[in-house]
mmCIF file as Biopython writes it, N, C-alpha, C and O atoms, coordinates in Angstrom:
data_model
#
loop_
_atom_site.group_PDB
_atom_site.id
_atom_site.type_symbol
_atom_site.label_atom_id
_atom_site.label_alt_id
_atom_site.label_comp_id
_atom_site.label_asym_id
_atom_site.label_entity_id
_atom_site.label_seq_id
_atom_site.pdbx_PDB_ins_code
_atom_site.Cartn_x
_atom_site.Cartn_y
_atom_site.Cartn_z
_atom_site.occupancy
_atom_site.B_iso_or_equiv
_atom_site.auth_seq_id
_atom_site.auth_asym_id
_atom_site.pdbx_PDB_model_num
ATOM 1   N N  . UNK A ? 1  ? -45.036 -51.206 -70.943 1.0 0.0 1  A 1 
ATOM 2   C CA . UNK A ? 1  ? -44.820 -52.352 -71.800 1.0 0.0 1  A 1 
ATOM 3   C C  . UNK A ? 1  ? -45.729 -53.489 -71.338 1.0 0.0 1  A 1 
ATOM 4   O O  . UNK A ? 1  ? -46.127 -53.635 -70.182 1.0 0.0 1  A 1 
ATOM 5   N N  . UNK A ? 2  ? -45.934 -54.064 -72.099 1.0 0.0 2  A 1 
ATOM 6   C CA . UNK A ? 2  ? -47.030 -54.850 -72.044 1.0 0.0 2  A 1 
ATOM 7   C C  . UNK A ? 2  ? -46.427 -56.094 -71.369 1.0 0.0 2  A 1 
ATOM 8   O O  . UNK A ? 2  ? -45.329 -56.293 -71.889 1.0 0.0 2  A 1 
ATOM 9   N N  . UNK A ? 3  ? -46.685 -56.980 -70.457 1.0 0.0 3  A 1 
ATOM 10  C CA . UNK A ? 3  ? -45.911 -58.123 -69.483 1.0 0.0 3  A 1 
ATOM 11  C C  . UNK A ? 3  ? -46.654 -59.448 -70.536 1.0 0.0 3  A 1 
ATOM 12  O O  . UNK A ? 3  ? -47.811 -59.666 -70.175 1.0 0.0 3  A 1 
ATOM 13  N N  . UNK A ? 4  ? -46.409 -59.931 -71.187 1.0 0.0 4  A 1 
ATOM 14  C CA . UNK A ? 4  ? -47.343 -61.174 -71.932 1.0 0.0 4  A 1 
ATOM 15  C C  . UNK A ? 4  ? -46.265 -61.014 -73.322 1.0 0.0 4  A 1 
ATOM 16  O O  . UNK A ? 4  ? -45.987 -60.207 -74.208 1.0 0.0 4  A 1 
ATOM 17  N N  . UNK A ? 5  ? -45.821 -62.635 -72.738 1.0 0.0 5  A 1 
ATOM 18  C CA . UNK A ? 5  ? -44.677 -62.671 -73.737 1.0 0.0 5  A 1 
ATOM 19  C C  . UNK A ? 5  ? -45.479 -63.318 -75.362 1.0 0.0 5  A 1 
ATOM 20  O O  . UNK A ? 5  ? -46.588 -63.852 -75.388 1.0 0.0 5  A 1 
ATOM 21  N N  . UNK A ? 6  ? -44.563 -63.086 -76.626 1.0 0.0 6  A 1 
ATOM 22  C CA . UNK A ? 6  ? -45.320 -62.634 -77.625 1.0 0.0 6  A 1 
ATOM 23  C C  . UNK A ? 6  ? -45.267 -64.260 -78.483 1.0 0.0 6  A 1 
ATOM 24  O O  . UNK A ? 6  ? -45.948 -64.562 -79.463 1.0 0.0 6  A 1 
ATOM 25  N N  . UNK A ? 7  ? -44.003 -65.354 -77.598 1.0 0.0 7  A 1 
ATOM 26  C CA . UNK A ? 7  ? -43.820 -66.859 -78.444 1.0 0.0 7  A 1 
ATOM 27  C C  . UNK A ? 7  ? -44.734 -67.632 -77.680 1.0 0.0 7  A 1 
ATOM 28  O O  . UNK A ? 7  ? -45.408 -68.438 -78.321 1.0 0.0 7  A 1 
ATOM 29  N N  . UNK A ? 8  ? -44.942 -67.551 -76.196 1.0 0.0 8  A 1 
ATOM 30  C CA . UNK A ? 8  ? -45.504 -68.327 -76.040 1.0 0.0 8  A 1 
ATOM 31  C C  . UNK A ? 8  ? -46.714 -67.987 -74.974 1.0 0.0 8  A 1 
ATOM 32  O O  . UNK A ? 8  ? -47.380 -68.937 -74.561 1.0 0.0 8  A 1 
ATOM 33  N N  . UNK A ? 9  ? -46.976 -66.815 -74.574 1.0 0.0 9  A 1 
ATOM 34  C CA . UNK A ? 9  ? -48.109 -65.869 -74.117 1.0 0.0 9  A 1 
ATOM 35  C C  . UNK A ? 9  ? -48.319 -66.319 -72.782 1.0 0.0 9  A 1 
ATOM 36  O O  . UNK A ? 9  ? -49.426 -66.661 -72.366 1.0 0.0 9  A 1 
ATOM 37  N N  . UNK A ? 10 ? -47.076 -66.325 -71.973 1.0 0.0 10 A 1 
ATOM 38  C CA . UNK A ? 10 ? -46.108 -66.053 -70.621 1.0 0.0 10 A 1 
ATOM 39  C C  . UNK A ? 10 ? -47.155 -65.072 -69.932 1.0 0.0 10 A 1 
ATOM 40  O O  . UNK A ? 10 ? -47.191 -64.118 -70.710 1.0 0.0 10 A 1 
ATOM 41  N N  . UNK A ? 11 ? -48.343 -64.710 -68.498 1.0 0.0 11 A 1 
ATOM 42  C CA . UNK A ? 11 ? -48.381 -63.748 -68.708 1.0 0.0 11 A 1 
ATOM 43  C C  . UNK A ? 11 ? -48.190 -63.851 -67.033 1.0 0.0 11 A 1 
ATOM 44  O O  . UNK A ? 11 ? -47.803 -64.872 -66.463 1.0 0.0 11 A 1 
ATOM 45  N N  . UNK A ? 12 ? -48.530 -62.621 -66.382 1.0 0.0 12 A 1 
ATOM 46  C CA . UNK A ? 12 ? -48.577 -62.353 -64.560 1.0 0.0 12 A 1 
ATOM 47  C C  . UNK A ? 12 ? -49.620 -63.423 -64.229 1.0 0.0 12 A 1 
ATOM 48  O O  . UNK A ? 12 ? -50.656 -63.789 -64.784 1.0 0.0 12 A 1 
ATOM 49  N N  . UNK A ? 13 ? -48.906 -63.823 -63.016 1.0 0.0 13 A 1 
ATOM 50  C CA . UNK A ? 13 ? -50.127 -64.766 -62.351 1.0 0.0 13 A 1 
ATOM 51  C C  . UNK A ? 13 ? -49.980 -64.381 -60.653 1.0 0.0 13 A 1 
ATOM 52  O O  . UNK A ? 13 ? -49.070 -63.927 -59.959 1.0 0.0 13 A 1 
ATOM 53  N N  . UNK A ? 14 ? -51.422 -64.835 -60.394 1.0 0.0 14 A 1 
ATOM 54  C CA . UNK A ? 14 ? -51.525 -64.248 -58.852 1.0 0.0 14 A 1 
ATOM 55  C C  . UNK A ? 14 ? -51.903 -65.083 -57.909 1.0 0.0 14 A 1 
ATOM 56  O O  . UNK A ? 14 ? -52.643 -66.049 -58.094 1.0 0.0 14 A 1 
ATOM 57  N N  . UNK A ? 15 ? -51.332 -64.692 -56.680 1.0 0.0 15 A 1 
ATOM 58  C CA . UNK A ? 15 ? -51.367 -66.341 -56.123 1.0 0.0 15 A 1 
ATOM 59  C C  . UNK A ? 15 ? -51.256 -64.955 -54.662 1.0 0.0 15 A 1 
ATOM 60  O O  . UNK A ? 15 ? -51.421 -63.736 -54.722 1.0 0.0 15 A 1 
ATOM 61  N N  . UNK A ? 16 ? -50.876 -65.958 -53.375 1.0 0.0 16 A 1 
ATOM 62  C CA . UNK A ? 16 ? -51.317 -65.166 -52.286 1.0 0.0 16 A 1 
ATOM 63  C C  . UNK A ? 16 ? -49.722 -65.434 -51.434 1.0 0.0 16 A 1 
ATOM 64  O O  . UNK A ? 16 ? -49.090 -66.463 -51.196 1.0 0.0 16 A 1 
ATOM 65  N N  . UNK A ? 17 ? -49.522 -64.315 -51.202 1.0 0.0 17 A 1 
ATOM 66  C CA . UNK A ? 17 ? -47.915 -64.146 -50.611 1.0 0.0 17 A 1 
ATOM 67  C C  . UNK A ? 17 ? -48.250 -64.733 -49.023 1.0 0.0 17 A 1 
ATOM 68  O O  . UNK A ? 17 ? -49.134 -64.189 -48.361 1.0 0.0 17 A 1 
ATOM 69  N N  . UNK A ? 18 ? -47.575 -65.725 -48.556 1.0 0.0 18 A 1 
ATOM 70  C CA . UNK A ? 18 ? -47.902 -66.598 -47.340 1.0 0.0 18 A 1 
ATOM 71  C C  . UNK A ? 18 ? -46.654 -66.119 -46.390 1.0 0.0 18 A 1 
ATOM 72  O O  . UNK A ? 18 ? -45.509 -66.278 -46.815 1.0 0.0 18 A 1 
ATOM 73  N N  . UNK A ? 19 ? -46.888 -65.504 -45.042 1.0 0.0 19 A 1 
ATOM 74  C CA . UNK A ? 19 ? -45.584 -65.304 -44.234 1.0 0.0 19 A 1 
ATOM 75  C C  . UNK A ? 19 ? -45.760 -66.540 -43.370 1.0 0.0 19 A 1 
ATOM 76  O O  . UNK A ? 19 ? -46.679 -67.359 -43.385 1.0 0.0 19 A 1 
ATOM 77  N N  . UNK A ? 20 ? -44.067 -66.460 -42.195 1.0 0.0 20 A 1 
ATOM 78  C CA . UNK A ? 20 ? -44.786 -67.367 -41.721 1.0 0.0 20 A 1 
ATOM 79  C C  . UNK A ? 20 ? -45.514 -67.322 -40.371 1.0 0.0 20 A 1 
ATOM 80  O O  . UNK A ? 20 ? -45.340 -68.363 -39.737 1.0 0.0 20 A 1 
ATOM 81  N N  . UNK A ? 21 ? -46.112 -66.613 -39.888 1.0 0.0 21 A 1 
ATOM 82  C CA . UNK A ? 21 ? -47.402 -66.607 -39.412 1.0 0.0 21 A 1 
ATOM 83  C C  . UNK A ? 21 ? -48.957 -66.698 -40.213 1.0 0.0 21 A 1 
ATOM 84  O O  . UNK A ? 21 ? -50.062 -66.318 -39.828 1.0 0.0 21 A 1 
ATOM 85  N N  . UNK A ? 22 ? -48.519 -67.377 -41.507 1.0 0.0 22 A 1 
ATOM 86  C CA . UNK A ? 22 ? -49.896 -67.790 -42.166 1.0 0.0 22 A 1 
ATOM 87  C C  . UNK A ? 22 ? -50.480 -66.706 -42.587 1.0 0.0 22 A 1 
ATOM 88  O O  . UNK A ? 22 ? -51.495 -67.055 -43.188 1.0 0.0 22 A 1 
ATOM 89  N N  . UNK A ? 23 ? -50.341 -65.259 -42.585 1.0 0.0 23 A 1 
ATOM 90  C CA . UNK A ? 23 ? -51.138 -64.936 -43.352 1.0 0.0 23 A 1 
ATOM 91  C C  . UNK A ? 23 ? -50.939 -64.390 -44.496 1.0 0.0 23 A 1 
ATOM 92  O O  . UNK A ? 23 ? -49.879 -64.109 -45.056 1.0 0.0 23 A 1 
ATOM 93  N N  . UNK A ? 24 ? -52.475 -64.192 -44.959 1.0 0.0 24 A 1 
ATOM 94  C CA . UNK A ? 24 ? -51.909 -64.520 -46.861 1.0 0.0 24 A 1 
ATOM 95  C C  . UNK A ? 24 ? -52.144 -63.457 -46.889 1.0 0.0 24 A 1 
ATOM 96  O O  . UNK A ? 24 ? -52.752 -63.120 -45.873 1.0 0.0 24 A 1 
ATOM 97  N N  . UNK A ? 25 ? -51.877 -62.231 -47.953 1.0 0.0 25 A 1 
ATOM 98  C CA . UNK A ? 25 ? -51.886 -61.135 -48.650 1.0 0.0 25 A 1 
ATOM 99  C C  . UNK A ? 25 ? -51.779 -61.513 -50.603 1.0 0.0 25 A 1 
ATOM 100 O O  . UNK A ? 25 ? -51.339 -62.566 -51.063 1.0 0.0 25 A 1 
ATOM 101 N N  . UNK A ? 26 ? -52.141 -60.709 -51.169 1.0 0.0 26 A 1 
ATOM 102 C CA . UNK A ? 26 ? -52.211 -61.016 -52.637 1.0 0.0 26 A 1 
ATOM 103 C C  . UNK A ? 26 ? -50.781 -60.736 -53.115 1.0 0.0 26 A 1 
ATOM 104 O O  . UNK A ? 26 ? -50.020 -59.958 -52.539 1.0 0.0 26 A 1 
ATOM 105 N N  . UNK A ? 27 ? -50.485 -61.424 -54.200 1.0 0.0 27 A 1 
ATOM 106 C CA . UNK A ? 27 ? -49.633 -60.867 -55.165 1.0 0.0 27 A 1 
ATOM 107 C C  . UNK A ? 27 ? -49.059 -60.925 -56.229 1.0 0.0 27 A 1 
ATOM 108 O O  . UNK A ? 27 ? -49.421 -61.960 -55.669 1.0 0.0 27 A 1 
ATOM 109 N N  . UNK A ? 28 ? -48.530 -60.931 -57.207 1.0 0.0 28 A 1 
ATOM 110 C CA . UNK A ? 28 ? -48.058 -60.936 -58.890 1.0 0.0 28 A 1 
ATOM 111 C C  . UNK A ? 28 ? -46.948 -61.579 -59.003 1.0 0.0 28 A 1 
ATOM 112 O O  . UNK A ? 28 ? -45.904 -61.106 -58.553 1.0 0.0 28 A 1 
ATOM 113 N N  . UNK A ? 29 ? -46.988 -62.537 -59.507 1.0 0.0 29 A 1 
ATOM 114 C CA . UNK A ? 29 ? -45.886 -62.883 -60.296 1.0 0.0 29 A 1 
ATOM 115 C C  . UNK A ? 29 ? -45.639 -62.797 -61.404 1.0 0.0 29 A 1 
ATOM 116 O O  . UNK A ? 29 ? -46.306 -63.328 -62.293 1.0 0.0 29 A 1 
ATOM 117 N N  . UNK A ? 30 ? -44.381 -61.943 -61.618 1.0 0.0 30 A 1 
ATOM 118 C CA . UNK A ? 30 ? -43.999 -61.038 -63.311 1.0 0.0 30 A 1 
ATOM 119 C C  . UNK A ? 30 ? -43.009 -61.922 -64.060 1.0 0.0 30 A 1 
ATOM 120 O O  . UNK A ? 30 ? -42.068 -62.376 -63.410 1.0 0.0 30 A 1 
ATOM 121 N N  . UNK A ? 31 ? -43.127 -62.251 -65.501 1.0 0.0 31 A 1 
ATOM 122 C CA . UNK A ? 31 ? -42.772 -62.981 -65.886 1.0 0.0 31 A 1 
ATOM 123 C C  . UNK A ? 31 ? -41.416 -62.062 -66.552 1.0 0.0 31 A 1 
ATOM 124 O O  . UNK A ? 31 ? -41.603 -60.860 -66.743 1.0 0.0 31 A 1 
ATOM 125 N N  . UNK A ? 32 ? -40.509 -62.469 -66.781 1.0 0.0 32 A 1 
ATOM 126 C CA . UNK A ? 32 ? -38.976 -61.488 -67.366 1.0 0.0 32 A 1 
ATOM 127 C C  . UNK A ? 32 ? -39.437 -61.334 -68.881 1.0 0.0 32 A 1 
ATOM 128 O O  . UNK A ? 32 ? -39.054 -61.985 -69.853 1.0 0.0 32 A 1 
ATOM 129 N N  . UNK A ? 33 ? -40.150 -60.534 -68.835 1.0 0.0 33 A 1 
ATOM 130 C CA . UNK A ? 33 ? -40.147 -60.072 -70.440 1.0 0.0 33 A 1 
ATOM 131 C C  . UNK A ? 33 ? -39.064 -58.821 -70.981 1.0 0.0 33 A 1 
ATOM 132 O O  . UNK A ? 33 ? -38.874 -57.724 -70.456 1.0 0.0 33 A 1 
ATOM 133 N N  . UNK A ? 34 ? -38.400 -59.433 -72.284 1.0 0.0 34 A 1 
ATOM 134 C CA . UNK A ? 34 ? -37.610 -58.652 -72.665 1.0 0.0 34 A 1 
ATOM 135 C C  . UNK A ? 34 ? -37.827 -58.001 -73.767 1.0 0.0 34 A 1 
ATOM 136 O O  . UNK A ? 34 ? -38.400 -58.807 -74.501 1.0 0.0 34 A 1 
ATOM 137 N N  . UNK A ? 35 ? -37.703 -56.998 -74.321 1.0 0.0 35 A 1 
ATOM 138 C CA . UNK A ? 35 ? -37.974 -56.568 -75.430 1.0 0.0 35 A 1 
ATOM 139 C C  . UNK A ? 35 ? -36.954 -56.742 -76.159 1.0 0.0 35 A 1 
ATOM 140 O O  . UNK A ? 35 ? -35.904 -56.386 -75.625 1.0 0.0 35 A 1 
ATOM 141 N N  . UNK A ? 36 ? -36.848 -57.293 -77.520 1.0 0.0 36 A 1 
ATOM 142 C CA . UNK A ? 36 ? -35.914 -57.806 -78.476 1.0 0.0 36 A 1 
ATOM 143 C C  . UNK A ? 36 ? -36.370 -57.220 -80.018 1.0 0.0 36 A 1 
ATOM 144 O O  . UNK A ? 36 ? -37.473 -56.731 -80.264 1.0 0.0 36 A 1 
ATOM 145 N N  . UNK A ? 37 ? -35.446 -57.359 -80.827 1.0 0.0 37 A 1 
ATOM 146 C CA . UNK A ? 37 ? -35.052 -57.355 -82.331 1.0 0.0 37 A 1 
ATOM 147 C C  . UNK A ? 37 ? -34.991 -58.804 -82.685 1.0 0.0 37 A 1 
ATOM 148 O O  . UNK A ? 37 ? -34.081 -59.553 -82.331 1.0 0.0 37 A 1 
ATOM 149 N N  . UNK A ? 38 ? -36.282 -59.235 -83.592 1.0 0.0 38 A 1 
ATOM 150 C CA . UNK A ? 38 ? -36.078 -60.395 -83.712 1.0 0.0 38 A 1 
ATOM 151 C C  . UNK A ? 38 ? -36.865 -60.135 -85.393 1.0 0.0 38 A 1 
ATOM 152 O O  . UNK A ? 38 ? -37.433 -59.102 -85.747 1.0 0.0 38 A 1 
ATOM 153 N N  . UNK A ? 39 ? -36.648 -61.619 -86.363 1.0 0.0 39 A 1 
ATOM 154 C CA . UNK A ? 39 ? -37.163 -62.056 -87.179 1.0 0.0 39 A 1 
ATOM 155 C C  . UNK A ? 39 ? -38.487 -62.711 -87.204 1.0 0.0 39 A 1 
ATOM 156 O O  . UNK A ? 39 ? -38.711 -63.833 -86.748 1.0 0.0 39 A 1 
ATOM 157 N N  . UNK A ? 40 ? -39.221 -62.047 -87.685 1.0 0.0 40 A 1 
ATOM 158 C CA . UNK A ? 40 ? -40.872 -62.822 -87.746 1.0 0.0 40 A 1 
ATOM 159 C C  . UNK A ? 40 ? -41.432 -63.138 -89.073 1.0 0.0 40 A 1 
ATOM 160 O O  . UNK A ? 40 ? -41.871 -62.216 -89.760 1.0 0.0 40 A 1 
ATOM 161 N N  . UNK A ? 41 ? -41.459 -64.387 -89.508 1.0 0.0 41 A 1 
ATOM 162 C CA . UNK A ? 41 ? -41.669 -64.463 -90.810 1.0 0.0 41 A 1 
ATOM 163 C C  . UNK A ? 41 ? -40.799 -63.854 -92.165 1.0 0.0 41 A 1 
ATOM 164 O O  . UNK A ? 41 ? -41.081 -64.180 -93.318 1.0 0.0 41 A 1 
ATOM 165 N N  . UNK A ? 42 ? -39.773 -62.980 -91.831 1.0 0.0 42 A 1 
ATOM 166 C CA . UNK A ? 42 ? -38.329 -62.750 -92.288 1.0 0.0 42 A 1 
ATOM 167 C C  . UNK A ? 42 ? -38.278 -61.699 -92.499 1.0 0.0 42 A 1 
ATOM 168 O O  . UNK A ? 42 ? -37.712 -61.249 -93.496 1.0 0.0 42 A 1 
ATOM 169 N N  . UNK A ? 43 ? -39.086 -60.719 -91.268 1.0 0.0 43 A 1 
ATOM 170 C CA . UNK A ? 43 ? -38.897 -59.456 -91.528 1.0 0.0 43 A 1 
ATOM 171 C C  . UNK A ? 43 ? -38.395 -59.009 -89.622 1.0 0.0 43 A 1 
ATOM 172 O O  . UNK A ? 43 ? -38.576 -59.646 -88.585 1.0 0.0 43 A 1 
ATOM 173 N N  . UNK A ? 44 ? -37.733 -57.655 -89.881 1.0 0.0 44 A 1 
ATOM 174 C CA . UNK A ? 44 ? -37.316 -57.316 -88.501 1.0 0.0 44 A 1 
ATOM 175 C C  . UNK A ? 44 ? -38.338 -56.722 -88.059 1.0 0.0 44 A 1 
ATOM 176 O O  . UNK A ? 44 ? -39.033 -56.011 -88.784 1.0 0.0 44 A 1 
ATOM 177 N N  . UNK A ? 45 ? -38.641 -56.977 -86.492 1.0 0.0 45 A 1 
ATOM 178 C CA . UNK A ? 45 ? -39.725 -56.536 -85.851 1.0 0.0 45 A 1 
ATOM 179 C C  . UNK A ? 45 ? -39.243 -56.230 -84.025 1.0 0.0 45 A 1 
ATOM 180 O O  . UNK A ? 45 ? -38.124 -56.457 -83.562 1.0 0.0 45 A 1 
ATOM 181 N N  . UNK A ? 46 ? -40.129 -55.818 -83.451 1.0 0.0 46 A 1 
ATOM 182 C CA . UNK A ? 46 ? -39.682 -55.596 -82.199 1.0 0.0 46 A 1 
ATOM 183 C C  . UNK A ? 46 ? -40.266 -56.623 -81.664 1.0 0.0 46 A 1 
ATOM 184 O O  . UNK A ? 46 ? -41.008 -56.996 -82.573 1.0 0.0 46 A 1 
ATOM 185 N N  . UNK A ? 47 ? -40.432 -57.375 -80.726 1.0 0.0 47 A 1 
ATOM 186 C CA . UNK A ? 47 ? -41.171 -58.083 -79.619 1.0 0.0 47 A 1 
ATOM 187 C C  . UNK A ? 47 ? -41.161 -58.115 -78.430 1.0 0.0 47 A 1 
ATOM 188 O O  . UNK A ? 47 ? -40.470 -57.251 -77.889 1.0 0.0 47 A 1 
ATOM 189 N N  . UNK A ? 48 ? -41.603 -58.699 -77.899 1.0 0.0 48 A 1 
ATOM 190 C CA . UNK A ? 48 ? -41.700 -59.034 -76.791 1.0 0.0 48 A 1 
ATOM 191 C C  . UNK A ? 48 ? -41.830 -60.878 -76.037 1.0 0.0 48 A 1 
ATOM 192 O O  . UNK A ? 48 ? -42.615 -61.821 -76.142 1.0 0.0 48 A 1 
ATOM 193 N N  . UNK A ? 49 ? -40.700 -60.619 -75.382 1.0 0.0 49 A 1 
ATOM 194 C CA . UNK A ? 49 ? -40.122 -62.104 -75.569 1.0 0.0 49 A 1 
ATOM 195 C C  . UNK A ? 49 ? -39.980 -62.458 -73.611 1.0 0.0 49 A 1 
ATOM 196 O O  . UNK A ? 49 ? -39.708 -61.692 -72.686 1.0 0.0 49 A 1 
ATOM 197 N N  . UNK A ? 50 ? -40.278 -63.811 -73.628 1.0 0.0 50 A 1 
ATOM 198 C CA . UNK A ? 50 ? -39.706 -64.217 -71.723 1.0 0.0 50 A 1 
ATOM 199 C C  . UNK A ? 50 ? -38.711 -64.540 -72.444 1.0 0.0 50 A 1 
ATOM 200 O O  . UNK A ? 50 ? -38.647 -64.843 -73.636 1.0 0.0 50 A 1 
ATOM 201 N N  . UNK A ? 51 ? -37.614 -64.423 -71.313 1.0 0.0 51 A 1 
ATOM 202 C CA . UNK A ? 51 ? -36.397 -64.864 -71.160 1.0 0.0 51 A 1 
ATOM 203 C C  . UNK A ? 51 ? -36.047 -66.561 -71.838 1.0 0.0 51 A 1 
ATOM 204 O O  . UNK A ? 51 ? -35.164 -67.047 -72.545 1.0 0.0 51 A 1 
ATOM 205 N N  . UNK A ? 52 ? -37.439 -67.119 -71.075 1.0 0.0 52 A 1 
ATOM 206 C CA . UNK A ? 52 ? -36.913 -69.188 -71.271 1.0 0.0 52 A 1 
ATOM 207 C C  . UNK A ? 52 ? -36.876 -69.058 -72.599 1.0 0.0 52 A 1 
ATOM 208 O O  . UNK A ? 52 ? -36.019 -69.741 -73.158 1.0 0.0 52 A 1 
ATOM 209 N N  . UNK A ? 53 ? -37.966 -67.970 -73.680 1.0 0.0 53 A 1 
ATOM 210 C CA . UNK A ? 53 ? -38.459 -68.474 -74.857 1.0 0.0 53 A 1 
ATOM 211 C C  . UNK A ? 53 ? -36.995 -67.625 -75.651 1.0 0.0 53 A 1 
ATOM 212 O O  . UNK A ? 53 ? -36.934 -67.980 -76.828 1.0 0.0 53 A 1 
ATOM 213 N N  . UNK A ? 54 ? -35.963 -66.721 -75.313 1.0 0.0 54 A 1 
ATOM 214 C CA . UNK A ? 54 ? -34.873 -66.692 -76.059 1.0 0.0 54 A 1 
ATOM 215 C C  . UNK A ? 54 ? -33.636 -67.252 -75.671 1.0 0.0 54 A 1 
ATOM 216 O O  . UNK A ? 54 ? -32.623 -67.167 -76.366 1.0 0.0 54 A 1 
ATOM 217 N N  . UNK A ? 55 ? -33.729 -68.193 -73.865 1.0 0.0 55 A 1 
ATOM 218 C CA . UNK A ? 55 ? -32.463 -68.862 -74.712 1.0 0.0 55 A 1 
ATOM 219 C C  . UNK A ? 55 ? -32.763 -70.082 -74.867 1.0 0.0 55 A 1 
ATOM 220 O O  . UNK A ? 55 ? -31.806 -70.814 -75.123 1.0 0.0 55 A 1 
ATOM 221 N N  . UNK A ? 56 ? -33.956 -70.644 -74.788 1.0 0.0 56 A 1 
ATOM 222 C CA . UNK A ? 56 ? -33.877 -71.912 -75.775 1.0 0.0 56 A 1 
ATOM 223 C C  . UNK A ? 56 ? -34.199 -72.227 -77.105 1.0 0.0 56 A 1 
ATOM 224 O O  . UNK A ? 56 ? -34.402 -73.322 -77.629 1.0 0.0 56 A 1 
ATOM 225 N N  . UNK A ? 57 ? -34.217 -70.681 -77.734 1.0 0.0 57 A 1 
ATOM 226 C CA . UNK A ? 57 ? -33.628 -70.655 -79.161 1.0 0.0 57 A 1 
ATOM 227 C C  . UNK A ? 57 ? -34.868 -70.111 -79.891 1.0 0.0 57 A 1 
ATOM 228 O O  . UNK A ? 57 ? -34.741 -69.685 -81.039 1.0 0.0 57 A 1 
ATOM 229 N N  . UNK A ? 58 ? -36.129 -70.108 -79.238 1.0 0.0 58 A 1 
ATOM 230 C CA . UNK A ? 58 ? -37.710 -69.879 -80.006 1.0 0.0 58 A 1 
ATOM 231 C C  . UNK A ? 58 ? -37.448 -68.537 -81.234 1.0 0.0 58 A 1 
ATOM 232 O O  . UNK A ? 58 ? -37.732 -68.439 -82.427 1.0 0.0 58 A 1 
ATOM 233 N N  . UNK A ? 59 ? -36.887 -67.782 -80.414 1.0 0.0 59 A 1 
ATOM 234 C CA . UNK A ? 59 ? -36.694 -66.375 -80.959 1.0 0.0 59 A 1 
ATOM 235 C C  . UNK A ? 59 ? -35.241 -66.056 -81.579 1.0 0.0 59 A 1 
ATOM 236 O O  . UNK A ? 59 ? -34.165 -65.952 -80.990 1.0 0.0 59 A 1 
ATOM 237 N N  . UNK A ? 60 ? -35.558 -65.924 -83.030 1.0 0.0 60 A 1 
ATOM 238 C CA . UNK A ? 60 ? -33.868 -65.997 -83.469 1.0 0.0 60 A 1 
ATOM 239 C C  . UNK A ? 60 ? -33.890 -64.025 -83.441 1.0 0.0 60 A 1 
ATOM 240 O O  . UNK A ? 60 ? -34.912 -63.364 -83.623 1.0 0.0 60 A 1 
ATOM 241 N N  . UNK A ? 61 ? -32.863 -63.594 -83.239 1.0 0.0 61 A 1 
ATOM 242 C CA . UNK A ? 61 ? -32.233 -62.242 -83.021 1.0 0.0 61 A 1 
ATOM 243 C C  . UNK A ? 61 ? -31.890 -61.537 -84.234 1.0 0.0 61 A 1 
ATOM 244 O O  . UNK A ? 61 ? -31.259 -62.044 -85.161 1.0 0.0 61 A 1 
ATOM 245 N N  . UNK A ? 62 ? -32.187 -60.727 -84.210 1.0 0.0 62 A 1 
ATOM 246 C CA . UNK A ? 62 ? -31.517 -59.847 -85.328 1.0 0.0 62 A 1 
ATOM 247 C C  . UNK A ? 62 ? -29.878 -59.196 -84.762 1.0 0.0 62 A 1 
ATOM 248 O O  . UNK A ? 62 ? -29.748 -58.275 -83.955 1.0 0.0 62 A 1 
ATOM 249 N N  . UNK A ? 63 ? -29.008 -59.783 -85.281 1.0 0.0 63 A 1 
ATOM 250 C CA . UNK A ? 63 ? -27.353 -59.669 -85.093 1.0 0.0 63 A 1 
ATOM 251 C C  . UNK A ? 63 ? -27.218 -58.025 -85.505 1.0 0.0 63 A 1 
ATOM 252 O O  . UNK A ? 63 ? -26.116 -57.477 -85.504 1.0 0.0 63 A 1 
#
């Protein structure tokens, strides 16, 4: 599944995992993408949605 959310294009970002003896190693940060039943233009579709962008309402649900 594809990680790149589909309302507001959420995607992995990489930054460097720091212990604490300082050293850095690489790594991903994954964004909670969910796959949903939602309305797009007023038809049912599948998506792909982050979490923030369905519960603060972006993405209305198919009930």
């Amino acid at each position: 599944m594809s990680q790149v959310c589909d309302i507001c294009g959420k995607r992995p970002s990489a930054g460097n995992q720091v212990s604490h003896s300082m050293r850095h190693t690489r790594r991903m940060r994954m964004p909670n993408i969910q796959r949903v039943h939602a309305y797009v233009d007023g038809k049912k579709v599948w998506i792909n949605a982050c979490t923030r962008c369905i519960k603060s309402g972006k993405v209305k649900k198919v009930v």
